[in-house]
N, C-alpha and C positions, 0 to 999 in steps of 0.2 A: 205426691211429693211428701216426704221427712219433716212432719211438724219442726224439726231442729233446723233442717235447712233455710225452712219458711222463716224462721225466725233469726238465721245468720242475713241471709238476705235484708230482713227488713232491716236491722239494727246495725249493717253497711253504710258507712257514709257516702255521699252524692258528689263524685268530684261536678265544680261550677268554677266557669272559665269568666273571669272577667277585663275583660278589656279597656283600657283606659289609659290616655298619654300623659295624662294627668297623675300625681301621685297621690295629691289631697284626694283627690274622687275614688281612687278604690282603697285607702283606708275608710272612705265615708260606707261605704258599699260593704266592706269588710264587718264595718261596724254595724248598720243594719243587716246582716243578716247572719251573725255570730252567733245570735240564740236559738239558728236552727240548726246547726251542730252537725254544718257539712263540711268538706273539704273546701276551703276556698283560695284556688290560685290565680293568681293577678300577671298580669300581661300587660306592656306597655304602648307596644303593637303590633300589626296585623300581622307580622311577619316572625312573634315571638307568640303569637295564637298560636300559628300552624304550626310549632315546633310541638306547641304543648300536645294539642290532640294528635300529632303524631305517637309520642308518646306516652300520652293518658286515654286515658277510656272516660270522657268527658258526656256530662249526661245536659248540659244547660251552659247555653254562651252568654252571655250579657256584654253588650258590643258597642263602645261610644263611636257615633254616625263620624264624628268630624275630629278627625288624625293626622295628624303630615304624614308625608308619603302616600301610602297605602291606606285610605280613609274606609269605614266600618261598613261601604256597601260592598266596596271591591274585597273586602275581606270575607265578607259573607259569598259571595261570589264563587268566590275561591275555592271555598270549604265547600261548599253544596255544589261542586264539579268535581270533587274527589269520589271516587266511590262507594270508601268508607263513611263519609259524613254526610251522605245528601239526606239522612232523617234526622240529624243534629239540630235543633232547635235553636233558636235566636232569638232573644230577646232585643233589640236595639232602644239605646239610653242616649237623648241627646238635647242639649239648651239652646243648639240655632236651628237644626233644621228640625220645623215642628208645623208647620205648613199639613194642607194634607195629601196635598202633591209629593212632599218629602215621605208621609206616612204609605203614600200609596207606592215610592221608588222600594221603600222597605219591606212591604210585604211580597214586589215583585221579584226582589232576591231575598226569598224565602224564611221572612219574618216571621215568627209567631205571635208578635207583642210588638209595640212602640210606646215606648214609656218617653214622657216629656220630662226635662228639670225644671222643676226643683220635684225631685223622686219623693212621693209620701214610704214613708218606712213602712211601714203597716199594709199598704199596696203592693212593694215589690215583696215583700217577704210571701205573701199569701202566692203571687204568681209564683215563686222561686218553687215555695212547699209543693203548691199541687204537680210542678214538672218534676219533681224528687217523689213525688209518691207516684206520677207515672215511670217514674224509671223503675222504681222498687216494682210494681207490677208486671212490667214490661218484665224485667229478672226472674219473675215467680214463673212467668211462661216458660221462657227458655228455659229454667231448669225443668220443670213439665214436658216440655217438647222433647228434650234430652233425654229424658225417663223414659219415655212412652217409644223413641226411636231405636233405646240398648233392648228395651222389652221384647218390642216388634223383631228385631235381630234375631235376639233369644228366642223367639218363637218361630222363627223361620228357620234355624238351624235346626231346633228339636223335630221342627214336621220334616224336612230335610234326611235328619237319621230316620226316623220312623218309616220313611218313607223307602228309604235304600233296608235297612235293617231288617223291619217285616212284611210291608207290601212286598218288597222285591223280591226275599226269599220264598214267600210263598208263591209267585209267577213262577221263578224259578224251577219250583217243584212240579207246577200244575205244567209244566214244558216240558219238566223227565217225564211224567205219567204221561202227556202226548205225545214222547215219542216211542212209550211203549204200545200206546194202540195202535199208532201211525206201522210197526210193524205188524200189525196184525191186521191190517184194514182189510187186507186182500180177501179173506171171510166174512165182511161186511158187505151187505147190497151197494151200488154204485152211487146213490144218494150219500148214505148213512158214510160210505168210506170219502166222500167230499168234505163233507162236513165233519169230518176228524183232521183233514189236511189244512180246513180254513180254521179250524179252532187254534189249531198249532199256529199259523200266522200271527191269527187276531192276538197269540199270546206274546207273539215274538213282539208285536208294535204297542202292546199294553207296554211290556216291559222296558220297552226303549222312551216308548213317553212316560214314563214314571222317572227313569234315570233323566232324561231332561228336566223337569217339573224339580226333581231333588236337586241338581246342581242348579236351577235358575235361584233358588229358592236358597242355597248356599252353598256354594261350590266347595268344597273336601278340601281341592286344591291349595284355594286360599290360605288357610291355617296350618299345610302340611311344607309349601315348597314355594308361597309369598307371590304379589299381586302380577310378576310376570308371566309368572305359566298360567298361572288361572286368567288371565285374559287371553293368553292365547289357543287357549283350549276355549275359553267361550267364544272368542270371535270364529276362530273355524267353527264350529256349530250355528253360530247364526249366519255366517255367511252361507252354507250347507243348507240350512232349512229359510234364506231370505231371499237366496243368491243374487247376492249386494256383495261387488268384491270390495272386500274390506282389509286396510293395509295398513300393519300395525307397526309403531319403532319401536322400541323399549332398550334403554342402555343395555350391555352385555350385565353390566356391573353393578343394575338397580342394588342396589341396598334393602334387605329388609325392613319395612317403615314397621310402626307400630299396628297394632290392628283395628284400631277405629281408622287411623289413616288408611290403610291399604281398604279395609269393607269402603270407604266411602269412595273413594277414588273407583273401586270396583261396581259400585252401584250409578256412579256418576255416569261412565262408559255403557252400563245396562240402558239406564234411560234413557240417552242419547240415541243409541243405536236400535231400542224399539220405536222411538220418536223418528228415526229417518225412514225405516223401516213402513212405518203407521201413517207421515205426515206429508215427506217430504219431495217421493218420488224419484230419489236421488240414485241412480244404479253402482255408486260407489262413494267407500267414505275412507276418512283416514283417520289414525291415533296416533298420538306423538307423548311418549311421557319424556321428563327431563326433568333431573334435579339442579334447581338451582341457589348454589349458598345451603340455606338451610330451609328452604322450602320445593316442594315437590311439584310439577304442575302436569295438567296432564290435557292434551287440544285434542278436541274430537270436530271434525270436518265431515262436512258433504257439499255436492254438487247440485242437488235442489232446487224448488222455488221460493225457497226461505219462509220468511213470516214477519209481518209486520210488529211492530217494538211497542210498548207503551213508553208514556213519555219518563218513567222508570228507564231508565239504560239497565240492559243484561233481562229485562222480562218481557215475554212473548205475550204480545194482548190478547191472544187466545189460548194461553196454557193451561192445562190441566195443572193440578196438585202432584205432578211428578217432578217438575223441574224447580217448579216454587219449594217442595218439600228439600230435595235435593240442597240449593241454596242455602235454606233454613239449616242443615245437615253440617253444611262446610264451615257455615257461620258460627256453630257452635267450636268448632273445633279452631278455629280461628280462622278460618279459609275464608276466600271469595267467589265465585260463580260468575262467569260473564256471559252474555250472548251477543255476537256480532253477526246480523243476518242482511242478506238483500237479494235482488231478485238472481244471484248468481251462485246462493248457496248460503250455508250459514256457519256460523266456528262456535264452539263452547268451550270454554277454559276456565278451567279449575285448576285452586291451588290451593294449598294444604300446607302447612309446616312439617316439615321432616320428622320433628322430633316432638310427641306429644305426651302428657300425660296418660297413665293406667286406665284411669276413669273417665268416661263420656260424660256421667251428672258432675262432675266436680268442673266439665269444660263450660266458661264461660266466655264471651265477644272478648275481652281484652287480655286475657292470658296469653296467647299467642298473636303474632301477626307474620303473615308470610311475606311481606317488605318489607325491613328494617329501613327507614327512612329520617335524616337527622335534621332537617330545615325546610323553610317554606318554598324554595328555591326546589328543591329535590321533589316536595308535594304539588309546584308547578308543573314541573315536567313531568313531574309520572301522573297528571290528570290531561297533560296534552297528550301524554302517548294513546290514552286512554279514548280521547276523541279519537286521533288519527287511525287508533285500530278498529274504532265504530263505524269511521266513514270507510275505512277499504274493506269491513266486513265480511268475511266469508265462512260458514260451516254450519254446525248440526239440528235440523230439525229439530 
């Protein structure tokens, strides 16, 4: 990473969300922790939180327990059933419930802290700092992982040409010179003229698994005529060499998306479909992409034994670094990655924003989001949908 980026990163201020029905209390709060020179927005209630981190990229909550309405558990609740915010941090601030029955309800909906009042200044500030220097860190990775994933790219594409370019023209050659001996075998002993006919094979299947090996590795397609035909020319291939019938929809009228969008949406379908392929025993699967609004999604399904969930939603307790990287992948770009699996198959769904920036290191979590969402009301129901699609569950290894 760009000594210059490391240091735009660090010198970012930390949005911190504070929650309070009280008014006096988050200027008090405002005012101890102004000398740490973050962003600090103020929420009245739980129900003016979830507007906010709909619409901010919030790195620390600080949450008064006791609210009308909507009081600071069921708010935390709330947030940590969405998908975006279930590693959103919580501090909870509160002067009646301080019991440790109350401390122990607060860490069961996914407390970090339980700060009692009367708040020492000097205490909350120190816990504030060290969650603002884990966020900065947390940032330094992602743009890391972003670097190292354009690189990896770039380097799959270059072995890719090399690989079509001069591997393949030189098969190529070594296949006209065998079929110039192949006519001449007949003057060869019956050994020697076998083995000019399997040479010629061996070269014909060299060169077909080299053209596979180069399109797995980055398909031509992709960058010449955009993420429809190159899926459909790779799933007929893998169907061909898996045979797993596989059935694909793709609008007539997809749009060409940008090209970190389309590589990832294209890599997301690769790994799914070695995953069913490799895990699942599933003898058929399906893809569905569809643009919806301004974000792109795309379901990849199978028929399976699925796999069991950790208690993370959307992660396989036994996955490899394909589907986690994956994720990690979407998330830069602003996407999300889900898994719904059970004994009757499994679904993976990814979504993507339509429309994204040039640059993958410049993508970070809250420049994009592929739900435009404007209240807590809207963050309710699209976390219940999010159950009801977990428990009917169906698709990809």
């Amino acid at each position: 990473m760009r000594a210059d980026s490391r240091r735009m990163i660090m010198d970012e201020k930390i949005n911190i969300l504070m929650v309070d029905d009280q008014p006096g209390k988050l200027l008090s709060y405002e005012a101890m922790l102004s000398e740490l020179d973050e962003n600090l927005i103020k929420a009245r209630s739980g129900m003016e939180a979830l507007e906010h981190l709909l619409r901010t990229d919030i790195a620390l909550v600080l949450l008064d327990v006791s609210m009308p309405g909507m009081d600071g558990f069921e708010t935390a609740q709330m947030i940590h059933e969405h998908p975006r915010f279930q590693t959103t941090p919580i501090v909870f601030i509160s002067a009646i419930h301080v019991t440790d029955l109350d401390r122990l309800k607060g860490y069961q909906h996914g407390a970090v802290d339980y700060v009692s009042v009367p708040v020492v200044p000097e205490l909350l500030r120190a816990k504030v700092r060290v969650f603002s220097e884990l966020r900065r860190k947390t940032r330094q990775l992602e743009m890391l992982t972003a670097r190292m994933t354009m690189l990896q790219d770039e380097e799959r594409r270059r072995i890719a040409r090399e690989l079509h370019d001069s591997v393949g023209q030189l098969l190529a050659a070594i296949g006209m010179n065998s079929v110039l001996v192949e006519a001449e075998s007949h003057k060869l002993s019956a050994p020697a003229a076998k083995g000019v006919c399997e040479n010629a094979e061996m070269v014909k299947e060299v060169s077909k698994q080299i053209r596979t090996i180069s399109y797995l590795l980055h398909p031509p397609l992709l960058d010449e005529v955009g993420l429809g035909s190159a899926l459909r020319c790779y799933v007929e291939g893998f169907s061909e060499r898996s045979k797993i019938d596989v059935k694909i929809d793709i609008p007539v009228d997809l749009a060409r998306l940008s090209e970190e969008v389309e590589l990832s949406m294209f890599r997301v379908v690769q790994e799914c479909l070695t995953n069913i392929h490799r895990h699942s025993g599933s003898p058929i699967a399906r893809i569905r992409i569809t643009q919806e609004g301004a974000s792109v999604r795309v379901d990849i399904e199978d028929a399976g034994k699925g796999m069991p969930l950790e208690r993370d939603p959307g992660l396989p307790a036994h996955t490899g670094v394909g589907l986690r990287g994956m994720r990690e992948r979407l998330r830069l770009l602003g996407g999300t990655l889900h898994i719904c699996s059970d004994s009757n198959g499994t679904r993976v769904t990814a979504i993507l924003p339509s429309v994204r920036a040039t640059t993958v290191v410049a993508a970070v979590p809250e420049v994009a989001r592929p739900v435009a969402l404007t209240s807590g009301a809207s963050m309710a129901n699209e976390s219940a949908c999010e159950r009801q699609e977990s428990n009917r569950g169906r698709a990809t290894a």
